[in-house]
C-alpha positions as CSV (number, residue, x, y, z in Angstrom):
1,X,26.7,9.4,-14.8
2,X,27.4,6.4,-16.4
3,X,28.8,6.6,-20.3
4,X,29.2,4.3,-23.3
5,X,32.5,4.5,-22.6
6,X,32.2,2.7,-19.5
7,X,29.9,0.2,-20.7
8,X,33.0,-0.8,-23.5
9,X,35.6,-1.2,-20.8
10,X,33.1,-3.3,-18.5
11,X,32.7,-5.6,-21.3
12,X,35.9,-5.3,-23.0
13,X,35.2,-3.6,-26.0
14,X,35.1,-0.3,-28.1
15,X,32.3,1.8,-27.6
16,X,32.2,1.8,-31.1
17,X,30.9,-1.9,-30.4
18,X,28.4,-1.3,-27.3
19,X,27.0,1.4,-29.9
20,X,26.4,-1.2,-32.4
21,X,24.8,-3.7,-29.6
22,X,22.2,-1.1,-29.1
23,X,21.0,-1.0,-32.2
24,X,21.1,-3.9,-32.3
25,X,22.9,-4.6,-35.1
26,X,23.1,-8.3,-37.5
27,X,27.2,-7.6,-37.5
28,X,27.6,-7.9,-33.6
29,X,27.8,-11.4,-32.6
30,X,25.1,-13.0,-30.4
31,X,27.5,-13.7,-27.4
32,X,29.2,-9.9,-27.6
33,X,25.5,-8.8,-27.5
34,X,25.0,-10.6,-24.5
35,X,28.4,-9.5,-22.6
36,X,27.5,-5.6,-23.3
37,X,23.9,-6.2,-22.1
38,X,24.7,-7.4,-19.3
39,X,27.5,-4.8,-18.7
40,X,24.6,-2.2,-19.2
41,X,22.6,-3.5,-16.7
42,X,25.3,-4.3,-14.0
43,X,25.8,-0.9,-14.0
44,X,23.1,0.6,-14.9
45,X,23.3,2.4,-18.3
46,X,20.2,3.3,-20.5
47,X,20.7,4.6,-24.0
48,X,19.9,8.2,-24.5
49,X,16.8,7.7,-26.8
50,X,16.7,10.7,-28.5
51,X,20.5,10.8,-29.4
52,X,19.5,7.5,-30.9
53,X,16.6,8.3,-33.3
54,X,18.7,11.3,-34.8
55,X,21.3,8.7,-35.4
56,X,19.1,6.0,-36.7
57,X,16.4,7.6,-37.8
58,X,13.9,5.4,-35.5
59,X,11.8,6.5,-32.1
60,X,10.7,3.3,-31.1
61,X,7.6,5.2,-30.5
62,X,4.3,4.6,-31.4
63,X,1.3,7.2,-31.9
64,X,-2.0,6.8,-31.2
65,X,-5.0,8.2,-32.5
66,X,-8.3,8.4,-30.7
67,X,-11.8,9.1,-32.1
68,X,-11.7,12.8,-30.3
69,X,-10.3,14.3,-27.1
70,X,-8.4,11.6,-24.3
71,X,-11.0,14.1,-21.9
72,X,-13.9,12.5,-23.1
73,X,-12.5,8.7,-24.7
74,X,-11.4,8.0,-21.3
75,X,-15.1,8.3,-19.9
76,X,-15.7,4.6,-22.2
77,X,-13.8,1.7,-20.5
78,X,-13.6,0.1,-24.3
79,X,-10.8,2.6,-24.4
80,X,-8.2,2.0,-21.6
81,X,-9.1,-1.7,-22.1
82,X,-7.6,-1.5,-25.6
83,X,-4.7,0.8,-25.3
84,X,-3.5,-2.2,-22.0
85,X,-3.4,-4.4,-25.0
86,X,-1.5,-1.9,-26.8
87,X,1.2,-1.1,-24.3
88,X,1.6,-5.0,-23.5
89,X,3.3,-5.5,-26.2
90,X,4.9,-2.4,-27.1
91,X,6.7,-2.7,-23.9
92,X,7.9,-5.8,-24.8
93,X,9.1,-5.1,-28.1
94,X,11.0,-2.2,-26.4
95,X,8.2,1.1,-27.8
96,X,6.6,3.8,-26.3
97,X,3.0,5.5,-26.9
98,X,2.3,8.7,-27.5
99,X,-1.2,9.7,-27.7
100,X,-2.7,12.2,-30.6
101,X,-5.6,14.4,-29.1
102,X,-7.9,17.2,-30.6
103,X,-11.4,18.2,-30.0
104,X,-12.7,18.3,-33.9
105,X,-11.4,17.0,-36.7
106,X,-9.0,20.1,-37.4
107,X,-7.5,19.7,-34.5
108,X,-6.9,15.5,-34.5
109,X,-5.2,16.5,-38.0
110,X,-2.9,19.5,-36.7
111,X,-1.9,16.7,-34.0
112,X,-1.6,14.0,-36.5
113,X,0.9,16.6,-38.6
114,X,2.7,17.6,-36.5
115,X,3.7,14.2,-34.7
116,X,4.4,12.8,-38.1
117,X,6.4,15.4,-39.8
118,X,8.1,16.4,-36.3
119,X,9.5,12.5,-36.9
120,X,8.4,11.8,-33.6
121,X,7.0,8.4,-34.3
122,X,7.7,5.2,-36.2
123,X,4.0,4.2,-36.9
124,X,0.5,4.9,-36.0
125,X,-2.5,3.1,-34.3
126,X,-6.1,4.1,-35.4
127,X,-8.2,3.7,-32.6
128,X,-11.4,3.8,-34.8
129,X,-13.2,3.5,-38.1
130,X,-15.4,5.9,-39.8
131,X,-17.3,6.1,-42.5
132,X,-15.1,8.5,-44.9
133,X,-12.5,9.4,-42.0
134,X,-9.7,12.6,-43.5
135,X,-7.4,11.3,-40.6
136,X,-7.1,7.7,-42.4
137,X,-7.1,9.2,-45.9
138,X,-4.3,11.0,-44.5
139,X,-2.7,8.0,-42.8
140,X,-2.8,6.8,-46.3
141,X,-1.1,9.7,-47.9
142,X,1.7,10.2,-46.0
143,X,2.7,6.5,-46.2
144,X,3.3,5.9,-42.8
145,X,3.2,2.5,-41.2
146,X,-0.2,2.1,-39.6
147,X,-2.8,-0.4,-38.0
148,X,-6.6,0.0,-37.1
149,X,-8.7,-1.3,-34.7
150,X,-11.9,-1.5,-36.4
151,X,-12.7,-2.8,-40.2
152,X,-12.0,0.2,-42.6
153,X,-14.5,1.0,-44.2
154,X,-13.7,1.1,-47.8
155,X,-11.7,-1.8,-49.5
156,X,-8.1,-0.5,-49.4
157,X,-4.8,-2.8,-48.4
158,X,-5.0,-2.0,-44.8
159,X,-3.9,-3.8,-41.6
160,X,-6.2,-3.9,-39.2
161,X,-8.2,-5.8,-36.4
162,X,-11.8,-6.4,-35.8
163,X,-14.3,-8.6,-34.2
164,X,-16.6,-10.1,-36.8
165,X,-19.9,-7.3,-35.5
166,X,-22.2,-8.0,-37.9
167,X,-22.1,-12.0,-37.1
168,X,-21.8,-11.3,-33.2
169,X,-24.8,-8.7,-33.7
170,X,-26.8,-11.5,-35.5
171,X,-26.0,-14.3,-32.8
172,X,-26.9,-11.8,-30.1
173,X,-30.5,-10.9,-32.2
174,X,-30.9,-14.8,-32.0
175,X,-30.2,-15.2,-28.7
176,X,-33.4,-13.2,-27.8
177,X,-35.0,-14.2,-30.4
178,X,-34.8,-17.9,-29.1
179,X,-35.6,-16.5,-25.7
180,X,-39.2,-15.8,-26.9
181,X,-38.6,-12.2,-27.8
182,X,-40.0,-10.7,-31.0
183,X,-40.2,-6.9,-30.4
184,X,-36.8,-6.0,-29.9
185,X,-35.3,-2.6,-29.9
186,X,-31.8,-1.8,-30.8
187,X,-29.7,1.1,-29.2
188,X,-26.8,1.6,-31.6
189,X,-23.6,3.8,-31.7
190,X,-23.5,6.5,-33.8
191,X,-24.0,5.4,-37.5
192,X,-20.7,7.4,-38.3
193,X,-18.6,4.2,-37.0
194,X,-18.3,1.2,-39.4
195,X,-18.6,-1.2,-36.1
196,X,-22.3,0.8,-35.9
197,X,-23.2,-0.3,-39.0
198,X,-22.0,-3.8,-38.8
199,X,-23.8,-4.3,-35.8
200,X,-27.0,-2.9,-37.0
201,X,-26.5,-5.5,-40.3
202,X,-26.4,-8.4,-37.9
203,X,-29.8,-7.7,-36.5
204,X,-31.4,-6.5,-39.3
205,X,-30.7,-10.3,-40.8
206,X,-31.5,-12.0,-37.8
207,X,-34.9,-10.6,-37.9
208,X,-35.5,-11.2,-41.4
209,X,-34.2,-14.4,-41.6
210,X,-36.9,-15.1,-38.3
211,X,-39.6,-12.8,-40.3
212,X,-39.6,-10.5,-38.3
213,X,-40.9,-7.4,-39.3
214,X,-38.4,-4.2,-38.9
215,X,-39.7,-1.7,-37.1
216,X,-38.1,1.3,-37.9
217,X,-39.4,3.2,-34.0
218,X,-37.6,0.6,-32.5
219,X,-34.0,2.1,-34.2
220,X,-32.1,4.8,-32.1
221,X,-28.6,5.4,-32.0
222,X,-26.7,8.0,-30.2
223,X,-22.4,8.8,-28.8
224,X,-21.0,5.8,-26.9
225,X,-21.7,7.1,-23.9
226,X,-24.1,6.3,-20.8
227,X,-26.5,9.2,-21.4
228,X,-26.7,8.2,-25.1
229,X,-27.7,4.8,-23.8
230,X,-30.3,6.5,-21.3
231,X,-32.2,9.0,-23.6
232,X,-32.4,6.3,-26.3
233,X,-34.0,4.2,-23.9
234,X,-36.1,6.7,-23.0
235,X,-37.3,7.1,-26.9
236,X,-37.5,3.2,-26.9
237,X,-40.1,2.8,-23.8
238,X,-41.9,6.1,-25.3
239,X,-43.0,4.2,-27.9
240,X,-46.9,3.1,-28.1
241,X,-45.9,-1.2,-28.5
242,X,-42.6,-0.8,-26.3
243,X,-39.9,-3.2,-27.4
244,X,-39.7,-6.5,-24.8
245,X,-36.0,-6.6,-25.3
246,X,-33.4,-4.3,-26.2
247,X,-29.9,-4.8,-28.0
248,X,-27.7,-2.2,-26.7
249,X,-24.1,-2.2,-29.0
250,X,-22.1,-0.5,-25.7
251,X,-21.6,-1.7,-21.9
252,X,-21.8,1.4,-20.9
253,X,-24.8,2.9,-23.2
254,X,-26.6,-0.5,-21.5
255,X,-25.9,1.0,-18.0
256,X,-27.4,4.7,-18.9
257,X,-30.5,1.9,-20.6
258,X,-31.2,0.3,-17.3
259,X,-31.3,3.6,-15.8
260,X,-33.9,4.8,-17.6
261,X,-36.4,1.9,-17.5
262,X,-35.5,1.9,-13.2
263,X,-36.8,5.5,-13.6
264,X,-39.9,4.5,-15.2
265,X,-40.5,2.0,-12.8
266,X,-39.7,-1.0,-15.0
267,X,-37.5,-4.2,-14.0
268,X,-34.7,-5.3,-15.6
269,X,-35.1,-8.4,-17.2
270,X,-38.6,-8.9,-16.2
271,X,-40.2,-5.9,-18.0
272,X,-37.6,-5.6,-20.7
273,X,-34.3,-7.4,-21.5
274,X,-30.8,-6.0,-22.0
275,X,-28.4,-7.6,-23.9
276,X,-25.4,-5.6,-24.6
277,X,-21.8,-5.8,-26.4
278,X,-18.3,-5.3,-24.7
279,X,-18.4,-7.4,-21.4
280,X,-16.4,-4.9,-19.4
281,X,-15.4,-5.5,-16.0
282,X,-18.3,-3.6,-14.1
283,X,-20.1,-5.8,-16.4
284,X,-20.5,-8.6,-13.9
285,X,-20.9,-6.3,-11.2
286,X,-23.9,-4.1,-12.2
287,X,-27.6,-4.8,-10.4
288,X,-28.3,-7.0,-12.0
289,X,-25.7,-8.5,-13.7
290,X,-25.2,-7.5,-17.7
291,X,-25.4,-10.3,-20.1
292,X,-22.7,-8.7,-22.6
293,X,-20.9,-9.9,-25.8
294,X,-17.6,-10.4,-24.6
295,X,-15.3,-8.8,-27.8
296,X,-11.9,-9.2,-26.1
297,X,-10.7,-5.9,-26.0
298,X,-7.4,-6.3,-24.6
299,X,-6.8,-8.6,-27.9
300,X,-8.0,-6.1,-30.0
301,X,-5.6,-3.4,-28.9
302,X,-2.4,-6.2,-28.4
303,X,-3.1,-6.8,-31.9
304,X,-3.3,-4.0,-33.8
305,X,0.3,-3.2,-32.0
306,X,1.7,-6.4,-33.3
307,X,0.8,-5.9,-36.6
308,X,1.5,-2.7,-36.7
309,X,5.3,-3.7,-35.1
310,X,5.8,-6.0,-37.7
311,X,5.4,-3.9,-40.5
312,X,7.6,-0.9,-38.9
313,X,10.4,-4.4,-37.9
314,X,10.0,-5.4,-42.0
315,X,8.9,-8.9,-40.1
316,X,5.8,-8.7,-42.3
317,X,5.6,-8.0,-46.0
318,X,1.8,-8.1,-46.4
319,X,-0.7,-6.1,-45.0
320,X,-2.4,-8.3,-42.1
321,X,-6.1,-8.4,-41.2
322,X,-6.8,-10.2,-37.8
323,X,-10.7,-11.3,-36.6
324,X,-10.7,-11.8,-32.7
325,X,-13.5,-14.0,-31.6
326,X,-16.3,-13.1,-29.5
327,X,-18.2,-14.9,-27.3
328,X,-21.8,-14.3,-25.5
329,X,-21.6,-14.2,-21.6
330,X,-25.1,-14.6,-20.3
331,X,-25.6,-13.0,-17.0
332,X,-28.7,-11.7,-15.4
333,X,-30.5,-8.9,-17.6
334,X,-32.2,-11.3,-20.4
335,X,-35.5,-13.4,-19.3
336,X,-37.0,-16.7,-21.0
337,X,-40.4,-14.8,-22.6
338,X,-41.3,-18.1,-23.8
């Protein structure tokens, strides 16, 4: 096995030295950092990473904490979209990820605790944002570096990233709107997530501001996930004046949608019109096509690890709040009613 020591007579100096160049410390010169570098690749050597963060105090390890279990996250591509973003660039900043998981909220905090007080991270990544969440009022008591994806929902000094949901909600109600649609449903997430309520916001005012009355049957919302997309739609097409269009905040609540309406023998977009938010990959590939609201996930989640990175790095001194464009990619599920 190859040892520090080996490392310093490679390159020609102490270990004392090659220890220093691994922290990477301002005192080592540029051009010794370089020779020991190299001497640690040529043959080989990786630093023993936890002999390091006893020493220094630092993992290089990042936590991350999902909405509820990796079991059932997982079944939402939103998900490993995001945490791509994530690892992108902690791998290029030199950090790992360990993931937080828990069924209820007890046991997202025991994991939360015990990751944080075992020392076994250098910061945290919030996955989410919930209306009056304990695991970020607990984020903010133990004064830990952290980012969010997701807009918190109260006011506090925060970094975090976002897409803009209630305007990209608003633009989307529009869209149909100026496609000749008047009676349009919406099939929300659950009203528990600030992006939820956002998104409802931004087609709430695009119907006023069209006079559009709001009809309240026309509301559902339901989990993230395809069946919540299918029994909503269900409710929707139930109703006596069924909506001609349908704004579905989810890709994959829009699949479990079009489902429904196949089963009771309507066409998508001819009987009703899906427009829905995400633009995942199997987005382009459904039957037919989904027009979607492409939110750049992978952006999302590269961000919030960059902020995040900066404030553990002292790069930034200010708390940073980053808005990732969207953009509407129209596809095959939305028809001219005009």
């Amino acid at each position: 096995m190859v040892t520090i020591k080996d490392v310093a007579e490679k390159a020609g100096v102490s270990p004392s030295t090659v220890s220093r160049v691994i922290a990477d410390s301002p005192r080592i010169s540029e051009e010794t950092k370089q020779r020991v570098r190299s001497a640690m690749k040529e043959l080989g050597y990786h630093p023993n990473a936890i002999a390091q963060s006893l020493v220094n105090r630092v993992t290089r390890t990042i936590g991350i904490v999902m909405p509820r279990s990796a079991e059932h996250v997982f079944l939402n591509p939103f998900f490993p979209e995001a945490l791509r973003g994530i690892s992108k660039y902690a791998h290029d900043e030199g950090y790992c990820l360990l993931l937080t998981t828990g069924n209820t909220e007890k046991e997202q905090m025991e994991s939360l605790k015990s990751i944080v007080y075992g020392g076994r991270v250098d910061g945290l990544i919030l996955m989410y944002s919930k209306v009056e969440d304990k695991i970020l009022g607990k984020l903010l008591e133990l004064n830990i570096p952290f980012s969010m994806i997701g807009r918190p929902y109260s006011c506090e000094d925060i970094n975090y990233v976002d897409n803009d949901n209630e305007k990209a909600a608003y633009e989307a109600t529009n869209y149909l709107i100026k496609k000749g649609h008047k009676r349009i449903g919406i099939i929300n997430g659950s009203l528990s997530f600030v992006v939820s309520l956002d998104r409802y916001r931004g087609y709430k005012r695009a119907l006023v501001e069209n006079n559009i009355n709001l009809d309240e049957s026309l509301l559902t919302s339901s989990d993230f996930v395809q069946q919540g997309g299918y029994d909503c739609m269900n409710l929707l097409l139930s109703n006596q004046n069924p909506p001609s269009a349908v704004l579905v905040t989810d890709d994959l609540m829009a699949f479990g949608a079009i489902r429904a309406a196949r089963e009771k023998g309507l066409k998508v977009p001819n009987d009703v019109s899906i427009l829905s938010f995400n633009n995942i990959p199997l987005s382009e590939h459904a039957t037919p096509p989904l027009s979607s609201i492409d939110i750049n996930v992978y952006k999302l989640g590269y961000e919030a690890a960059k902020i995040l990175i900066d404030e553990i790095q002292g790069r930034s001194a200010e708390k940073q709040n980053i808005i990732v464009e969207t953009k509407l990619i129209a596809r095959k599920t939305v028809v001219n009613k005009k």
